[in-house]
N, C-alpha and C positions, 0 to 999 in steps of 0.2 A: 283490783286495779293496780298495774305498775304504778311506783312512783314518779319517775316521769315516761312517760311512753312516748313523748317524742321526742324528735332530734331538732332543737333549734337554736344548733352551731350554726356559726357564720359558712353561708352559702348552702345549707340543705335546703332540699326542696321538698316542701309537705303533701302528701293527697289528699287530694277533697274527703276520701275518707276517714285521715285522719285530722284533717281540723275539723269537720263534723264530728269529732268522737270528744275534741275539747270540752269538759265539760258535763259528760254524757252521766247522768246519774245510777248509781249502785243501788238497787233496789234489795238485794238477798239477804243481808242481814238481818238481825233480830237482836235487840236490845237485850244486852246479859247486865241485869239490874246486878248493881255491888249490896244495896242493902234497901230496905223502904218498900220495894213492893215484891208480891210475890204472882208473877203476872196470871197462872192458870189458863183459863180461855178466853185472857182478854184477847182483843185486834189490835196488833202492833201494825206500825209500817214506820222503817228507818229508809232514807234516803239520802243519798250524800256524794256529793262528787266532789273530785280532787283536782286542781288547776295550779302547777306547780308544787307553792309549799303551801296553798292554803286550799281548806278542806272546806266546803258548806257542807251544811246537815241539814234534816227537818224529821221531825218525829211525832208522830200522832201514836197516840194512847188510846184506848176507850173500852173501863175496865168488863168481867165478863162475869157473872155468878159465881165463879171459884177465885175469882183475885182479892187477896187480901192484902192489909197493908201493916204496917209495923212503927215502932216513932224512931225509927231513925231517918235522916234524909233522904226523898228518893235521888238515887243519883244512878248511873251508867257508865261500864267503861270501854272507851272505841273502840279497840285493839279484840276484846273480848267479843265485840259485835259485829266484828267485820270491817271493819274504820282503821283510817291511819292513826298511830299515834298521835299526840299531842306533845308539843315542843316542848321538852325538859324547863323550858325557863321559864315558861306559863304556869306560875303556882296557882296567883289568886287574879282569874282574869273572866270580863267580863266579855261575853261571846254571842249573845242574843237576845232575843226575847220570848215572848209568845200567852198564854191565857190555860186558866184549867178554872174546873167545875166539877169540884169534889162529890157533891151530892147531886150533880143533874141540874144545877137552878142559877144562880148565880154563876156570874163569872169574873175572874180575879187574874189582875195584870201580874204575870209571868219577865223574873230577868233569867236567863239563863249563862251559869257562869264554869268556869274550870275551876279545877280545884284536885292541885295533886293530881293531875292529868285524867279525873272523871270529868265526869261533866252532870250538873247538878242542877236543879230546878227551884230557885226563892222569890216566894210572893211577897209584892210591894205594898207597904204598909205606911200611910199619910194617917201624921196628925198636922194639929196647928201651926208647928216650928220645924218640923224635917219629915222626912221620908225614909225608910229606913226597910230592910229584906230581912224574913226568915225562909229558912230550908221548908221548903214542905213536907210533909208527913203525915202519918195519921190522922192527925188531927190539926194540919194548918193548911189553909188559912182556916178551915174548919172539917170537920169530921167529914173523913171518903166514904163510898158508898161504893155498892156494886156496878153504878150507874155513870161515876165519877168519868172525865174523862180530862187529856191534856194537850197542850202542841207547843213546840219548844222546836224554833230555828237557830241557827246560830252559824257561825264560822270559824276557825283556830287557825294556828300557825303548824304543819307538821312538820319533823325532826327531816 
């Protein structure tokens, strides 16, 4: 997808085709994980459209008998997937949300954030006196499975 594909200088006139295309979401990508899982035959689906300089996403997971996992944090990077970049000045930035269920049973509130222009998945952790996120991974919020699955929405700022 151009970065911006249309013209809206003063006095252009748009086609219905193209303000119908505002919007229009990217389906062909495929999440190029930087470390934490190893997808095999899971079912990806990334989708994301671009509307100016800001980008939405949404990304369903849902691991397959050959995906394994690792303890580093699952994270993805856009550029790599098909995606616009993310804005150089977004180091540590928060960009969504969404839910995963590591083992098939349980399910565990998802913030999805940037970081060094991935984009990364930490599950939210309540006790008595704060709230507080680790990176997911092998083994957090608890041990993945072959069954495991996630979804993680969000939005950035692109360059």
């Amino acid at each position: 997808m151009p970065t911006n594909p249309f013209d809206f200088s003063t006095g252009a006139v748009l086609t219905a085709a193209q303000l119908n295309a505002i919007g229009d979401h990217d389906t062909s990508g495929t999440p190029s994980w930087n470390a934490g899982i190893s997808a095999g035959n899971a079912t990806q689906r990334l989708a994301w459209a671009q509307i100016n300089e800001v980008v939405h996403f949404e990304l369903e997971f849902e691991a397959g008998s050959s995906t394994t996992y690792s303890s580093s944090a699952f994270n993805f990077h856009p550029v790599n997937s098909g995606m616009p970049a993310v804005d150089s000045e977004l180091f540590y930035y928060v960009i969504g949300g969404g839910w995963c269920r590591p083992g098939g049973a349980s399910i565990y509130a998802l913030q999805t954030l940037v970081i060094g222009g991935n984009i990364y998945a930490y599950s939210l952790t309540t006790s008595a006196t704060r709230a507080s996120v680790t990176s997911i991974k092998s083994t957090e919020p608890v041990s993945w499975t072959t069954s495991g699955n996630f979804y993680i929405a969000g939005e950035y700022k692109t360059t």
